[in-house]
N, C-alpha and C positions, 0 to 999 in steps of 0.2 A: 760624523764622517769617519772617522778613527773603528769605529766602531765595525762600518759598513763597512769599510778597507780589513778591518780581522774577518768579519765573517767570510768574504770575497778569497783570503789568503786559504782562510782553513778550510772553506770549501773546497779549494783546486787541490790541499793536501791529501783531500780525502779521496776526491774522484781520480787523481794522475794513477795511483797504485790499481783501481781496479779499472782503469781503461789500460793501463797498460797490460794489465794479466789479461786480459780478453784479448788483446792485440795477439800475444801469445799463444793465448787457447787457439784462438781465429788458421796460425799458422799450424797450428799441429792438426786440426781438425783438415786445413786442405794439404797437406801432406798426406795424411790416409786417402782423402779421393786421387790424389796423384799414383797414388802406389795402386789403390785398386782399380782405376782405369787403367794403369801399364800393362798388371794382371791381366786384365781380360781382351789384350791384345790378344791373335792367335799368334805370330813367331814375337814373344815377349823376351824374359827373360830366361833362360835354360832352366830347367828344374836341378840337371847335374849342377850348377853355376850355383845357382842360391840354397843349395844343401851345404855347399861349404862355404856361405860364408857366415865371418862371424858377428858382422855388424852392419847395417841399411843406414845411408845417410840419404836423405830426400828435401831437397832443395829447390821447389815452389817456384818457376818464377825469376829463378835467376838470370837479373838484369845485364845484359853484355851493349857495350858501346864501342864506338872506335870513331875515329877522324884521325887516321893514322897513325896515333897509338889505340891498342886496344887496350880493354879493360875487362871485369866482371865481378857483381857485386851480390849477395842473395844470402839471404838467412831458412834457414830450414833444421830439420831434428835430426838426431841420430837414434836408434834402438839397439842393441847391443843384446846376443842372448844371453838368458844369466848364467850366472856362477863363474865363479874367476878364471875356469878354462873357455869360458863362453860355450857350454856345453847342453843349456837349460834353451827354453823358452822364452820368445822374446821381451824384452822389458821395458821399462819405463823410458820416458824419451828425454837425450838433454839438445837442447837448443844448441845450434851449430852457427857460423858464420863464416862465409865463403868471401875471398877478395884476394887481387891480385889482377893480372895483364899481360898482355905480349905486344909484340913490338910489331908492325911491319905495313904494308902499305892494305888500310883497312876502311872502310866507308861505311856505315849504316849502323842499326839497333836493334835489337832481337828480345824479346823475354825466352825464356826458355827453360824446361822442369828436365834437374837431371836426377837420376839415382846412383850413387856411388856403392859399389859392395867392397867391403875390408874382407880380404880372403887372408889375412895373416895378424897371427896375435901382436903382432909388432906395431904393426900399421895403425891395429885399436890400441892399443896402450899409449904409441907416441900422439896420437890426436887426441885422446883424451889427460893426455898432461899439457898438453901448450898447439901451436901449432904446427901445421905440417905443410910443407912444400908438395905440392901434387905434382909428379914427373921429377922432382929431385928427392927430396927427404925418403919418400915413397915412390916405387915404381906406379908405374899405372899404364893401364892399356883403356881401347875401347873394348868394350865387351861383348863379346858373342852374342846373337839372338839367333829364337828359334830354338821351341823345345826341344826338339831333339838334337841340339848342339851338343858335344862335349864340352867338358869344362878338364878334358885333359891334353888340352890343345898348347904348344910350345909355349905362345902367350899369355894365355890364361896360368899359367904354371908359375911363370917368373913375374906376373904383375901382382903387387899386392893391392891395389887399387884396380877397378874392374868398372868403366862411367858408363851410364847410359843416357839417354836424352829424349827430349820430348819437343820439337822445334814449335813453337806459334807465330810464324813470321818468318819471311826472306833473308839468312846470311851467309857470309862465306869470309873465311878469311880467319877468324879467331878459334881458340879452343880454352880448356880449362889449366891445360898446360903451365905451369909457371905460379899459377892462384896458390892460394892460401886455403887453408881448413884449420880453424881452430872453434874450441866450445864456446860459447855465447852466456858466461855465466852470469850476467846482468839478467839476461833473457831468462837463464833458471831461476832466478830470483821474483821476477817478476810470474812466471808459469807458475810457480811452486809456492810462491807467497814467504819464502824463507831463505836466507842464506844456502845455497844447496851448490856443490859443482859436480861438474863433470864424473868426476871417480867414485864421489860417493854415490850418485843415481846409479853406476852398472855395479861395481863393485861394494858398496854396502848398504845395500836396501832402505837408501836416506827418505825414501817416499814412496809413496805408491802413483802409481799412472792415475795421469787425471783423469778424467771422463773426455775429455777431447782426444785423448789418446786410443779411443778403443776402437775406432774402422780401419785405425793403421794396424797396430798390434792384431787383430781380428784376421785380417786381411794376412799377414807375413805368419799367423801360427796355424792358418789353414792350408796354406799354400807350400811352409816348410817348416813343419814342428820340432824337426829335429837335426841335428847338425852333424851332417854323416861326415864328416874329418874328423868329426871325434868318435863320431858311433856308427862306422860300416857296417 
């Protein structure tokens, strides 16, 4: 009995690690069909808009509730382009995690896929060291759509957070306002197979993109290879 009780243990120790890295792959691989379904909206994201920014956080799916307080809960990646000015090509993804709420007279539940763009080095620096307040810590607006938007619009100027959204479902009443953004470094551990966070995936070349990463990365280095706030 003893016996069959070890094999039972070691077995769940073997399989927990590589179902949780699939869970993982799973969310970075529907991240890239979120990004390349946005893409091939025709009034999408501004092409002026996503030239400067310097970082994509795409969030799957995030779950909103409310029965008078609201809420919102959702895990998704970030891509950052390389080199410490964020001046390269996009790169490897760290795992993100979104939560947080607002307050007010609210009823129903939504799933909902946003894209967040960091148009300021601050904005990626402070979310990849801990968390960040969206609309306090960081500015943030809704962001422009329609190619031919400017991205040198009053608002666009002074947000350093820029969200866009994708609704599957009836709601009203909540926003991202108030939530929470910080790195999900359990999540990189389990994607990456190794102790890895946040800073070191954009910042020191701790890995290379997994293979679940390449319709996302594929998608954002076709669409904006290069980062005209730095290279006009």
């Amino acid at each position: 009995m003893k016996r069959v009780l070890f094999a039972v243990v070691l077995l769940a120790m073997l399989v927990s690690p590589a179902f949780a890295q699939k869970k993982e792959a799973d969310r970075v691989q529907n991240a890239g069909r979120v990004m390349k379904e946005i893409m091939n909206i025709p009034d999408d994201i501004p092409q002026s808009v996503i030239d400067k920014a310097d970082c994509v956080v795409v969030l799957p799916s995030v779950l909103k509730f409310a029965i008078g307080i609201g809420g919102s809960y959702g895990r998704g990646v970030m891509t950052c382009r390389g080199g410490k000015n964020f001046e390269g090509h996009w790169g490897p993804p760290t795992m993100m995690a979104l939560e947080g709420g607002s307050f007010g007279l609210q009823l129903g539940g939504q799933a909902t896929d946003f894209v967040l763009l960091l148009m300021s080095e601050r904005s990626a620096r402070s979310i990849l060291e801990s968390k960040v307040k969206i609309g306090g810590d960081a500015s943030a607006a809704a962001g422009p759509v329609g190619r031919t938007a400017s991205a040198e619009t009053d608002v666009t100027l002074r947000a350093e957070i820029l969200s866009y959204s994708r609704a599957r479902g009836l709601f009203a009443g909540i926003s991202l306002a108030g939530s929470t953004l910080r790195p999900d470094n359990d999540a990189n551990k389990s994607l990456y197979g190794k102790d890895v966070d946040a800073k070191e995936i954009v910042f020191e070349n701790a890995t290379a993109a997994p293979p679940s990463a390449h319709l996302l990365l594929r998608v954002l280095n076709k669409r904006s290879p290069v980062n005209k706030s730095k290279n006009p």
